[in-house]
C-alpha positions in Angstrom: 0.0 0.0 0.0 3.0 2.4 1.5 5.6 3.3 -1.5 8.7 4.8 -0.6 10.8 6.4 -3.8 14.5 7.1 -4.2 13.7 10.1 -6.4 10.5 12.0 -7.0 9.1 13.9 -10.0 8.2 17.6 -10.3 4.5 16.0 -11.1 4.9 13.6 -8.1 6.3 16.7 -5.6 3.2 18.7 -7.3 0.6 15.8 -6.8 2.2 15.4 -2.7 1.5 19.3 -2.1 -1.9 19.3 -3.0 -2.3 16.2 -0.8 -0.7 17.7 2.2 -3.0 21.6 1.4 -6.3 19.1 1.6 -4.7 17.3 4.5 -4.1 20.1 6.4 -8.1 21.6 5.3 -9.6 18.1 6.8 -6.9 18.7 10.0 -8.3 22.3 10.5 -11.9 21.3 10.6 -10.9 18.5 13.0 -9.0 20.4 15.1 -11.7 23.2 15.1 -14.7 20.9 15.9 -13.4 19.1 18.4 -10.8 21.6 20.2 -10.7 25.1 22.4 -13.6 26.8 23.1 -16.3 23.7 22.4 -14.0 21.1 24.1 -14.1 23.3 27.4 -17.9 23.7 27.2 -18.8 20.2 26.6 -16.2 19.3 29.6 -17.9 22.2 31.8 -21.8 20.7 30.8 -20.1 16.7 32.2 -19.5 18.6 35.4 -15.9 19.8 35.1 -14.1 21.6 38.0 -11.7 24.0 37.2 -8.6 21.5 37.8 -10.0 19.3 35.1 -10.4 22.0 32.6 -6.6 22.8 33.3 -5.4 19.0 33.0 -7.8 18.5 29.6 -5.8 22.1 28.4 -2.4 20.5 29.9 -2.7 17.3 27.8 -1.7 18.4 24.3 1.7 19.8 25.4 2.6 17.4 28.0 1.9 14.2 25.1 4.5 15.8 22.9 7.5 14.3 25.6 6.1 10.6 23.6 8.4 12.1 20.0 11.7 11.0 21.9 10.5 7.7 21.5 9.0 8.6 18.1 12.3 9.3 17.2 13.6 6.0 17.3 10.5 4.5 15.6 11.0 6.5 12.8 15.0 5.7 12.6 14.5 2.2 13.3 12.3 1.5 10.6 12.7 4.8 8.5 9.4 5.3 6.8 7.2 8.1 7.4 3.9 7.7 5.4 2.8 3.9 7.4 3.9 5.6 10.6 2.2 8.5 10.3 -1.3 7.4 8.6 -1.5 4.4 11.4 -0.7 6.5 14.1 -3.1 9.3 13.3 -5.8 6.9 12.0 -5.6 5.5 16.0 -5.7 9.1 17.4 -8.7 10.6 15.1 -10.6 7.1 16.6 -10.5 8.3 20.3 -12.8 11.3 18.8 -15.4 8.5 18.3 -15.4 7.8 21.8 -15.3 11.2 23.4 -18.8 11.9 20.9 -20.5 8.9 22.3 -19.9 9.7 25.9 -23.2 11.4 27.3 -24.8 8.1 25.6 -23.0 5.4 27.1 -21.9 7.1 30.2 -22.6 9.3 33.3 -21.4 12.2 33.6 -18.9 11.7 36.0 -17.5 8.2 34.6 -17.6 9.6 31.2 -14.8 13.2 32.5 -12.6 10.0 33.9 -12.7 8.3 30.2 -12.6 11.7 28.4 -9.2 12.2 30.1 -8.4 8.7 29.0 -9.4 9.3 25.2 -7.8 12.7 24.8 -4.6 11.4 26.2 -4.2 8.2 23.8 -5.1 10.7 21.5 -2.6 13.3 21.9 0.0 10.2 22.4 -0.7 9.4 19.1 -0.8 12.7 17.7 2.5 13.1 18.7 3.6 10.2 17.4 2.2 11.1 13.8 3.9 14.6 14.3 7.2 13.8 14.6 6.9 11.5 11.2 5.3 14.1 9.7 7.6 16.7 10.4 10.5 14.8 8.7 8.5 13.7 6.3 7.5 17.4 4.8 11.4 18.2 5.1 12.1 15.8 2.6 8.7 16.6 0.6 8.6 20.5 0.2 11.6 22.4 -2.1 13.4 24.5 0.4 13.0 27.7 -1.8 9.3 26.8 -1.6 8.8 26.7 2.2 7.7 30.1 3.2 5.1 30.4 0.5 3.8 27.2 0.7 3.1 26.7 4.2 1.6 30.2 4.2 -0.9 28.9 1.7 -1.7 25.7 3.3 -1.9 28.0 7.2 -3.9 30.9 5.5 -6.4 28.3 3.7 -6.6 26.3 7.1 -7.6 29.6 9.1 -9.9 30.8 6.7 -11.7 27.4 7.2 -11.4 27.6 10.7 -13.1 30.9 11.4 -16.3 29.5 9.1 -16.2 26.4 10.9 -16.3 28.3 14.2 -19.1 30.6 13.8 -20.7 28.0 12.3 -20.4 25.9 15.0 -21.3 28.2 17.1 -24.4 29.3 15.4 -25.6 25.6 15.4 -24.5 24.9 19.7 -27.0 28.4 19.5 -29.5 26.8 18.1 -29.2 23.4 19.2 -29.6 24.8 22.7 -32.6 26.8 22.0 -34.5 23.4 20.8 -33.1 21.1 23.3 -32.2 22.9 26.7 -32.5 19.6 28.8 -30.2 17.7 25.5 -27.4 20.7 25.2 -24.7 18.2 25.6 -25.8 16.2 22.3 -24.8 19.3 20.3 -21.4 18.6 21.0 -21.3 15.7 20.9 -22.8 16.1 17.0 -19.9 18.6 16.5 -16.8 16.0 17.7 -18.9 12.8 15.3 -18.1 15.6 12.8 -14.6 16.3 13.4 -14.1 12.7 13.3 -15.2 12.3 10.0 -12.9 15.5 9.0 -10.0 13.3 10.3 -11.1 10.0 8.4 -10.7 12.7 4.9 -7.4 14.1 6.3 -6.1 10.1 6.4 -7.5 9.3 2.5 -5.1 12.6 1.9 -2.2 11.4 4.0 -2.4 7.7 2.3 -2.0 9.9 -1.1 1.4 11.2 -0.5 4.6 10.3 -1.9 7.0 9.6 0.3 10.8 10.3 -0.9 13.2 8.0 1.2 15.2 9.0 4.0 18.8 10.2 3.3 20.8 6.9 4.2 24.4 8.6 3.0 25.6 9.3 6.3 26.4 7.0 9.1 23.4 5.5 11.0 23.8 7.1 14.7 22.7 5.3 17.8 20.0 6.8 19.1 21.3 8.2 22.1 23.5 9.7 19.6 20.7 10.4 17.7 19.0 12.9 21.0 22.0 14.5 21.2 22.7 15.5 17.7 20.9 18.6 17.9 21.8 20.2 21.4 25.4 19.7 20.1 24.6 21.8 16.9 25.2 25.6 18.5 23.0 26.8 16.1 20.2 25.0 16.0 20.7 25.0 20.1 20.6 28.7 19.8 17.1 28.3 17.8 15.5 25.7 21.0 16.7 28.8 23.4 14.4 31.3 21.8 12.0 29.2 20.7 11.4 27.7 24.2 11.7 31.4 25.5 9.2 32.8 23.2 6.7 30.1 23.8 7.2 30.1 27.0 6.4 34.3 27.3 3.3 33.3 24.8 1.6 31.0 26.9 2.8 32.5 30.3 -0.3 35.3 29.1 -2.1 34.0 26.0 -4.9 31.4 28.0 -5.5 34.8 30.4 -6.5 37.0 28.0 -10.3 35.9 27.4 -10.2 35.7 31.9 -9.0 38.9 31.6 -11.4 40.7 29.0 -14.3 38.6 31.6 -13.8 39.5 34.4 -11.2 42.3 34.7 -13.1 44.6 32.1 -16.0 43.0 32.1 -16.9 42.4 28.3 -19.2 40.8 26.8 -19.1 37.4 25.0 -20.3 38.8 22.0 -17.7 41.6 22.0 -14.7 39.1 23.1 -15.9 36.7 19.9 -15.8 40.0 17.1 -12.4 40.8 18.7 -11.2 36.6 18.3 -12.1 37.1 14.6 -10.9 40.3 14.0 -7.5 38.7 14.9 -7.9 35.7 13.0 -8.9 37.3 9.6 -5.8 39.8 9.9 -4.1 36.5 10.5 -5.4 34.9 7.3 -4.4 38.2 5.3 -0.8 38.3 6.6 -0.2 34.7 6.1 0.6 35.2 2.3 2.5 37.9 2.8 5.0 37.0 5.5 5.5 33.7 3.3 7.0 36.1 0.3 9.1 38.0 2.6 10.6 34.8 4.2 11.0 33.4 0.6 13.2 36.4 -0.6 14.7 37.2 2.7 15.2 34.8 6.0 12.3 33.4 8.3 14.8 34.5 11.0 13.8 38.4 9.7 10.0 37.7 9.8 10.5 36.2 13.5 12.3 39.3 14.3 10.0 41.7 13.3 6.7 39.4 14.2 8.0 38.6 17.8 8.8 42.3 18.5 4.8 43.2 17.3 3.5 40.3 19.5 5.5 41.7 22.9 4.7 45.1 22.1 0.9 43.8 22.4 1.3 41.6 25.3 2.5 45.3 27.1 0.1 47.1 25.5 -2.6 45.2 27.6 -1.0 46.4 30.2 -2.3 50.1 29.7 -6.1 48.9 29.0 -7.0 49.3 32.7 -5.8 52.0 34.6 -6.7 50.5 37.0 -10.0 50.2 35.3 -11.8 50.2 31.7 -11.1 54.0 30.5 -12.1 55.7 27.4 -9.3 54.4 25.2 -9.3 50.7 26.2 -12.2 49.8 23.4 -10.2 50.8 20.6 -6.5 49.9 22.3 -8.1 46.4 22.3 -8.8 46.9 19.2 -5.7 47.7 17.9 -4.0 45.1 19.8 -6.0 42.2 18.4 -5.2 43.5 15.0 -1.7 43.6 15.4 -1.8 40.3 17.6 -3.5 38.9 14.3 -0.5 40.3 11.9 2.4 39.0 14.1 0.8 35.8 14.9 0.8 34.7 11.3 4.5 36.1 10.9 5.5 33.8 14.2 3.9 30.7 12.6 5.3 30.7 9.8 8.5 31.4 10.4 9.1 29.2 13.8 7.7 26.3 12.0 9.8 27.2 8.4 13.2 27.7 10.0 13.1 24.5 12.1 12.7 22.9 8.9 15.5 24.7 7.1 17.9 24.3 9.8 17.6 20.7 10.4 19.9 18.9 8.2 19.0 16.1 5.9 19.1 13.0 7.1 18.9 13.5 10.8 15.7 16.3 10.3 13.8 13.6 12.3 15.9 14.4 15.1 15.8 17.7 15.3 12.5 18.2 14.7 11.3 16.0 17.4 13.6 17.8 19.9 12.2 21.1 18.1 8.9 20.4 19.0 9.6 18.4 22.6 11.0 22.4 23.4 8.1 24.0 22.1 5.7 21.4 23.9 7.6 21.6 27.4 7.3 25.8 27.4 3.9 25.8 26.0 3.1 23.1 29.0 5.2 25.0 31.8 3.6 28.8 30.7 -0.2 28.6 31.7 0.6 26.2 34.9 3.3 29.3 36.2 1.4 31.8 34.6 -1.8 30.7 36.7 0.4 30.8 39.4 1.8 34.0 39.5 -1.6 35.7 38.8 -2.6 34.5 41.9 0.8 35.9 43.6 0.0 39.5 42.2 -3.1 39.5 43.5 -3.0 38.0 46.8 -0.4 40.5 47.5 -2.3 43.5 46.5 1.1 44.7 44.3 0.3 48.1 42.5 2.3 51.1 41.4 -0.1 54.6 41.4 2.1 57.0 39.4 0.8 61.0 39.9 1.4 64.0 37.4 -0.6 67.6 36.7 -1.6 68.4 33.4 -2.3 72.2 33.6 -5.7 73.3 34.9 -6.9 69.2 34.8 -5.4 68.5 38.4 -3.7 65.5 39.5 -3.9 62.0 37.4 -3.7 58.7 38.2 -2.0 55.9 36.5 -2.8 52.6 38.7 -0.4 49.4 37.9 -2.2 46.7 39.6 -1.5 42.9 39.4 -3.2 42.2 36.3 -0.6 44.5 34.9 2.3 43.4 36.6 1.4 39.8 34.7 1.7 41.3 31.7 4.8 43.2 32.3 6.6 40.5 33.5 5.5 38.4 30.4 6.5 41.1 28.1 10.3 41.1 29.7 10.1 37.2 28.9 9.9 38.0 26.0 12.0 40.6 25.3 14.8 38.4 26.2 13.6 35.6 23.9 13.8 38.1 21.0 17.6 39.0 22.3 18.2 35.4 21.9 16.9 35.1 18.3 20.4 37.6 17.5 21.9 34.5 18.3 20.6 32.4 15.3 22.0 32.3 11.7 20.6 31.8 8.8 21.5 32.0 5.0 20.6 35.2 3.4 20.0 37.5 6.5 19.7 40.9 5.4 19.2 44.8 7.1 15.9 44.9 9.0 14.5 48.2 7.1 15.3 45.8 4.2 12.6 43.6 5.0 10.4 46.6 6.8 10.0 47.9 3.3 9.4 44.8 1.3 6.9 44.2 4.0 5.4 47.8 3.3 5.5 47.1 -0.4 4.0 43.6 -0.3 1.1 45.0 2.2 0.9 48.0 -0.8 0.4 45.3 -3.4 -2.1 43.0 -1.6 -4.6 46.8 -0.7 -4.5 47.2 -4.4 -5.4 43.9 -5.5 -8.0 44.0 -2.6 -9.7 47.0 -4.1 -8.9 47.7 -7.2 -11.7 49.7 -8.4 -11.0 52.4 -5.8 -7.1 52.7 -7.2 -8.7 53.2 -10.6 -11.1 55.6 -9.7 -8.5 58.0 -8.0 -6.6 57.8 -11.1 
């Protein structure tokens, strides 16, 4: 069934990328269905406390320490496709069982099983990951990378925020017919992403497969582990990566607890703000995959991870100590720019991983790639909980006091909340001092990139409304 090739066509290469675009479309609807916001209510409507929610969130990152062993699967018998088609064929049936759980089981039996399911699952997700990773090294032509994973993330984003009001729309309505039978909804919507994941597999078993580099000397695989620590510069790459994500996800899971209960928004308005982000995400997608083509994906991490900080401290300033006249459209902003430099930091973590692991040991390093990401991802909300609860048991503020002619005295009022997302943005600040670190063929001057970024966003407005350009002309 499984064909590995020596060589591969440019009609083969062509055939495998539009596999892996409708692969990563049938991913994105799973992965949408059956994750975030309508995982935590259908937990929350089973009875969840607020420890289980953490440990279902916690799951995802913690299953990625299973790709050290991956490793060694995928050395040992050095064949991607089987491994990763078997592996995520095993993990997309756990979604099966999670649907049917407020039919076969009580509610409280059926949160014990649900942590059972989603674990297997995310074992086996990780498992197909770290195949998959080394298998798209070996796939994709290197001077292709930034532009086609841009395509395949924006399409997959553009998917997702249909599929989510959508969804939502339908848990809406759902709940309006069947009060007593809400659960049922979701349990519709994960049958659903199950199917999504049995399409993404038909995909999957459609892509060519070029064989492993065998050249070099097969390593043991302690050997193997080590390979990448002792490679400065790829070391140098795990450093800020782990950093950044680390900052991220310190702050990133308290935003929506923030918007709540600190300032007191609405669902509704906290949703429009989620998209807003998202479709600035989708339209920035393309364009930081053409600057990362002609330039470095070490450029567009610069520039994206110093637009993502700037936001996290701009939160700061949208309580004072309270909701002020500017915090609606600060938000605003924020989420717009949050939506820019999220696509740039993508994009380019995920590219340069790619380009910097060598061929022929790629599994390796992209295993211990993402092992670094998963552990600071993990480690961020669990501390970042923590500290929260430091700041404001502790009652830390900073009032600063100035006179503004005839207005009198003003007050700005730092208060924990703020501290938290000081403190995050000096995380990552550092992170971003630790990128300087990392080389990469082809770097060039920053306002090199800054105004092929201006000229690219130039291009896109035109294309985007070209009637209006004509009509001023």
């Amino acid at each position: 069934m499984f064909t590995v090739k020596d060589s591969l066509t440019e009609e083969e290469i062509q055939t495998g990328l539009r596999a892996v675009i409708n692969d990563g479309l049938a991913t994105q609807a799973l992965t949408t269905l059956t994750g975030g916001v309508f995982l935590v209510a259908f937990a929350l409507k089973l009875g969840a406390s607020n420890p289980m929610i953490g440990l279902l969130v916690a799951i995802l990152p913690l299953a990625q320490l299973i790709q050290v062993p991956s490793i060694y699967l995928v050395e040992k018998y050095r064949v991607r496709q089987p491994i990763t088609v078997y592996a995520s064929a095993i993990s997309t049936t756990f979604w099966l069982f999670v649907a049917l759980i407020p039919i076969l089981f009580s509610p409280q039996a059926g949160l014990k099983l649900m942590v059972v399911a989603l674990s297997l699952n995310a074992i086996f997700t990780a498992v197909s990951a770290c195949s998959w990773n080394s298998w798209m090294r070996d796939l994709v032509p290197q001077d292709r990378l930034g532009s086609f994973f841009s395509k395949r993330m924006s399409l997959s984003t553009a998917l997702s925020i249909i599929l989510s009001l959508v969804a939502g729309i339908y848990i809406d309505y759902w709940k309006r017919l069947f009060p007593s039978r809400e659960v049922y909804g979701y349990s519709f919507l994960f049958f659903c992403g199950f199917l999504a994941g049995l399409i993404a597999l038909y995909f999957l078993s459609n892509t060519p497969e070029p064989r492993m580099n065998s050249d070099e000397e097969r390593l043991r695989f302690s050997q193997l582990v080590l390979l990448p620590f002792k490679d400065l510069n790829f070391k140098n790459l795990l450093m800020f990566l782990g950093l950044w994500n680390f900052a991220a996800y310190f702050v990133i899971p308290f935003f929506t607890v923030y918007m709540l209960n600190r300032l007191q928004l609405s669902m509704s308005l906290i949703i429009a703000l989620t998209v807003l982000s998202q479709i600035m995400n989708l339209t920035f997608l393309r364009i930081w995959g053409k600057v990362s083509d002609l330039f470095t994906n070490k450029s567009v991490l610069h520039m994206s991870s110093i637009l993502f900080a700037a936001c996290i401290l701009a939160w700061a300033f949208t309580s004072l100590p309270d909701k002020h006249l500017l915090t609606l459209p600060l938000l605003i902003i924020i989420h717009i720019v949050m939506g820019i430099s999220t696509a740039g930091i993508n994009l380019g973590s995920g590219n340069i991983a790619l380009k910097l692991a060598p061929r022929g040991n790629a599994t390796a390093y992209l295993a211990v790639n993402n092992l670094t990401n998963a552990l600071a991802m993990g480690l961020g909300p669990i501390l970042g909980g923590q500290f929260i609860d430091f700041f404001a048991k502790h009652e830390i503020s900073w009032i600063i006091n100035w006179t503004r002619n005839e207005d009198g005295i003003r007050n700005v009022h730092f208060q924990y909340w703020n501290f938290f997302f000081l403190l995050a943005f000096l995380v990552g600040l550092y992170s971003i001092h630790r990128l300087a670190s990392v080389k990469e063929v082809g770097e060039v001057n920053e306002r090199v990139v800054i105004n092929e970024l201006m000229a690219q966003v130039s291009r896109r407005a035109k294309s985007i409304w070209p009637l209006s350009a004509k009509r001023k002309e």
